[in-house]
TIKE-176176 format. One record per residue: y, z, x of N, C-alpha, C in turn; residue in one letter. Coordinates in pm, whole numbers, plus 50000, padded with zeros to 5 digits. Example, Ala and Ser with C-alpha at 12.3 -4.5 7.8 and 13.67 -1.06 7.14 Angstrom:
! residues 2
494315078051319495505078051230496705078051320a;497755070851285498945071451367500035078751290s;
This chain:
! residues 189
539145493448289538795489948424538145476148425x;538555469448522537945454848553537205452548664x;535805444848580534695444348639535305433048775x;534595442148898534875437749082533595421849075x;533995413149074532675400549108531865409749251x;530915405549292530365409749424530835400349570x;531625389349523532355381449596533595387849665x;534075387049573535595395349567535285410349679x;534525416849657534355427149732533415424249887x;532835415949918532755410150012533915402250082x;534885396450039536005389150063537195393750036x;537525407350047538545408149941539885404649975x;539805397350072541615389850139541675376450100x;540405371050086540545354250028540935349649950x;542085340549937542575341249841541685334449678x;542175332349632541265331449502541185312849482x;541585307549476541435290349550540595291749649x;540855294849753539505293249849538415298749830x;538245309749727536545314649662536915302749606x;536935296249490536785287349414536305273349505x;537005271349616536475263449657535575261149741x;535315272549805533745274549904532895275649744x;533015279049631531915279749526531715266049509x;532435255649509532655242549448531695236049525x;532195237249656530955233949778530135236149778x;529285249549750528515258249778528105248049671x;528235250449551526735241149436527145228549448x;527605219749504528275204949485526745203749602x;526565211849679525195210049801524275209949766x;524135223149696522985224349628522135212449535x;523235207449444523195196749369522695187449436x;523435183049506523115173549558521765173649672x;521525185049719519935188949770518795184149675x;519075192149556518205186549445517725173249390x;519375170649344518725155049308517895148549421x;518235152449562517645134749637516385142849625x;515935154649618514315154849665513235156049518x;512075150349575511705138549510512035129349373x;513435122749376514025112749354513005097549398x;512545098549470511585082349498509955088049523x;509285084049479507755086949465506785075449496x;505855074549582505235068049587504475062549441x;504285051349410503215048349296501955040849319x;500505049549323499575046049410498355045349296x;497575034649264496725033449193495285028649268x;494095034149248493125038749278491925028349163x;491025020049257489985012249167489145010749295x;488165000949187486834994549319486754980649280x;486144974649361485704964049358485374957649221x;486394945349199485874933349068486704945848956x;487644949248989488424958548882490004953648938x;490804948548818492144947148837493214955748862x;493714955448966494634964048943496024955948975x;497264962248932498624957848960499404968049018x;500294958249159501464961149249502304952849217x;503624958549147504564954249117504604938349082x;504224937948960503874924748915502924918448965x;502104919249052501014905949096499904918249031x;498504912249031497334921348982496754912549095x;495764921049117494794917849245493074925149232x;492284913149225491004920149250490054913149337x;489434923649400488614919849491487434911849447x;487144900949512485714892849451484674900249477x;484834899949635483574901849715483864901049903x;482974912149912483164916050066481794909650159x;482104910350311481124902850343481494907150526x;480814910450556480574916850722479944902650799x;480264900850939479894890150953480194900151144x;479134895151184479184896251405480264884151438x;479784873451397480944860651447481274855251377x;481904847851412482904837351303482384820851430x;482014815051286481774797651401480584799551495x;479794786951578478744789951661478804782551745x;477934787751859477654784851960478874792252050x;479134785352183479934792052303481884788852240x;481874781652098483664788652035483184792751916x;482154800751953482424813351797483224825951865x;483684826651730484654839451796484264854351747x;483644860351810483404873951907484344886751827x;484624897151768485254907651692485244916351799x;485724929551839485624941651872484854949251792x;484564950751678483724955451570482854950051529x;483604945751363482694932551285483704930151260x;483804914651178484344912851107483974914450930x;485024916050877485154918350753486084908050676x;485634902250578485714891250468485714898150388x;487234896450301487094902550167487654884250061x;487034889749961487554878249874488384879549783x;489394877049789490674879249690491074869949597x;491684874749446492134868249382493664877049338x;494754871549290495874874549273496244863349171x;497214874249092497784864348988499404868748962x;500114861748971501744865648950501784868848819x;502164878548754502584878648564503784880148545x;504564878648661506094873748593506824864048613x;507914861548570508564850248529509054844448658x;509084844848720509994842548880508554841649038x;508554833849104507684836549217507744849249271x;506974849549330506804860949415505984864349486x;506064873549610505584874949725504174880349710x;502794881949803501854889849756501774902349887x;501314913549845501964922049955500904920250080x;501174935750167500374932650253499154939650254x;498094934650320496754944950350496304952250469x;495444959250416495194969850513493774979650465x;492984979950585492004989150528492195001150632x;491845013350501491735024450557490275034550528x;489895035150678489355046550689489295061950605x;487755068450633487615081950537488575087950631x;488775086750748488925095050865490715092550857x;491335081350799492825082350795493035067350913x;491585063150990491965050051057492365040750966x;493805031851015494365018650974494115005751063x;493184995050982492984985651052493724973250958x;494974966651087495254959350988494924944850973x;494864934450926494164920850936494274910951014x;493434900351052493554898251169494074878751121x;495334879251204496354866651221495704856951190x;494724853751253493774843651289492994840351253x;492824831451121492104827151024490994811951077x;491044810751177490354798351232488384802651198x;488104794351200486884795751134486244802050955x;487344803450930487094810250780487564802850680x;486554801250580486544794350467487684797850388x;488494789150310490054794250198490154809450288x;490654812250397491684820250406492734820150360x;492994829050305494664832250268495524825850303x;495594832750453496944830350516497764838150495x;498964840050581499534847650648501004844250511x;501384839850491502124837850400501814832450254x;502424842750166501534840850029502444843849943x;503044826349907503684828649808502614828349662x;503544835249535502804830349409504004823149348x;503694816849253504564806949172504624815749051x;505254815848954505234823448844503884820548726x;503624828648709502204834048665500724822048695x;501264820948820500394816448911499254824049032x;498264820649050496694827449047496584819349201x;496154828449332495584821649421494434832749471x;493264821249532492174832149544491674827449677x;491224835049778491034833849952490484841750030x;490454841150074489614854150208490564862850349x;490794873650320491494880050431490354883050524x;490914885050651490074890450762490344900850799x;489784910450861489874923450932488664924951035x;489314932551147488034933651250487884950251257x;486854956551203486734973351200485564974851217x;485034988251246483714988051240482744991951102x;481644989351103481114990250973481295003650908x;481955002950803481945019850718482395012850589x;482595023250524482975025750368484925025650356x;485645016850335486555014850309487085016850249x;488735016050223490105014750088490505003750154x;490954991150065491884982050106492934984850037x;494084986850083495234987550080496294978050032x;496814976349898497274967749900498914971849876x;499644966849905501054977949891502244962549922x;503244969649842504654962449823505294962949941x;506334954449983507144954750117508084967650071x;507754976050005508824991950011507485000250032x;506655001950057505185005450060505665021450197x;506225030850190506105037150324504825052750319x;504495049450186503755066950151504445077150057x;505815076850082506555083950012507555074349894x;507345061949894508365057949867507615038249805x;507715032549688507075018149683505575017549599x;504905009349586503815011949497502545000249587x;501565008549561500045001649638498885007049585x;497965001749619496825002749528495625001949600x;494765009549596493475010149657492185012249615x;491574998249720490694995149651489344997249784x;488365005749674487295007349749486344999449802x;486324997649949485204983949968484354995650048x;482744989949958481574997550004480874990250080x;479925000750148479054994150271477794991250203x;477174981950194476224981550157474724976550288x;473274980150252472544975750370472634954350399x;472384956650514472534941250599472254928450495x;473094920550439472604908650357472814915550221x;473374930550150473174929350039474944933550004x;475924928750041477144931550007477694931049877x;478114935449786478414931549677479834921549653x;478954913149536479774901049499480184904049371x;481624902949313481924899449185482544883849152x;481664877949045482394862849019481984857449121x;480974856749198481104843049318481134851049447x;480674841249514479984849149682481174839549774x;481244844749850481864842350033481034831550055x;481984820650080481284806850182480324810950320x;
């Protein structure tokens, strides 16, 4: 006697090519379900302040942070919704070819994203808004952000950067009391 599949007896008019080929389908899906999920992974590295870390070739560390009410004086200083926030950056390209430096962003305990503010007028070596590096070339500057005073992550992440998917790195900027911000290597103009 020959063993009945449990197919066959569920189906038993189909011809035997078409089980074969709803089976073919049936795991060709599956398969392919599998591979894509998680196939791409975020790659997210975690430091603090005056500690190097690297996003896809550039390394980046924070100098030094610095809270500020205005920027400039008298009646064209310019005014925040919050504070402003001065961070001091250094970046260095370590590979062979230029390349881009990504973008920033600080985030909140709470999951708020504040992202930096365009407008570098009044601030000492700002960045700037476009940042190339030259090959294993080093530039160091000041981003802006307007948030309110708390305990931070700056965010630093690749143009594939979505959460699920690209590599970024975060870096803890602490609050410290009025006038005592911490500096690594050198203070904010």
């Amino acid at each position: 006697m020959r063993p009945v599949s449990s197919f066959r007896r569920i189906h038993p008019y189909m011809p035997a090519f078409l089980r074969y080929a709803v089976f073919a389908v049936t795991l060709y899906a599956l398969l392919a379900l599998t591979s894509c999920s998680g196939s791409t992974s975020a790659q997210v590295v975690r430091g603090i302040m005056g500690q190097k870390l690297s996003v896809e070739g550039i390394s980046y560390t924070v100098l030094a942070a610095d809270w500020a009410e205005a920027l400039g004086e008298g009646a064209t200083a310019r005014i925040p919704t919050h504070r402003f926030l001065l961070i001091r950056i250094a970046a260095t390209n370590e590979g062979g070819g230029p390349a881009e430096m990504g973008g920033f962003k600080l985030i909140a305990s709470n999951g708020t994203e504040y992202g930096e503010v365009a407008n570098g007028a009044d601030v000492n070596d700002w960045l700037g808004m476009a940042r190339e590096l030259e090959a294993k070339g080093t530039k160091q500057g000041v981003v802006l952000f307007d948030a309110p005073k708390a305990v931070y992550e700056l965010q630093v992440a690749d143009a594939f950067y979505d959460g699920e998917s690209g590599s970024a790195a975060l870096i803890q900027i602490p609050v410290r009391p009025e006038g005592a911000q911490p500096t690594v290597s050198g203070a904010l103009p």
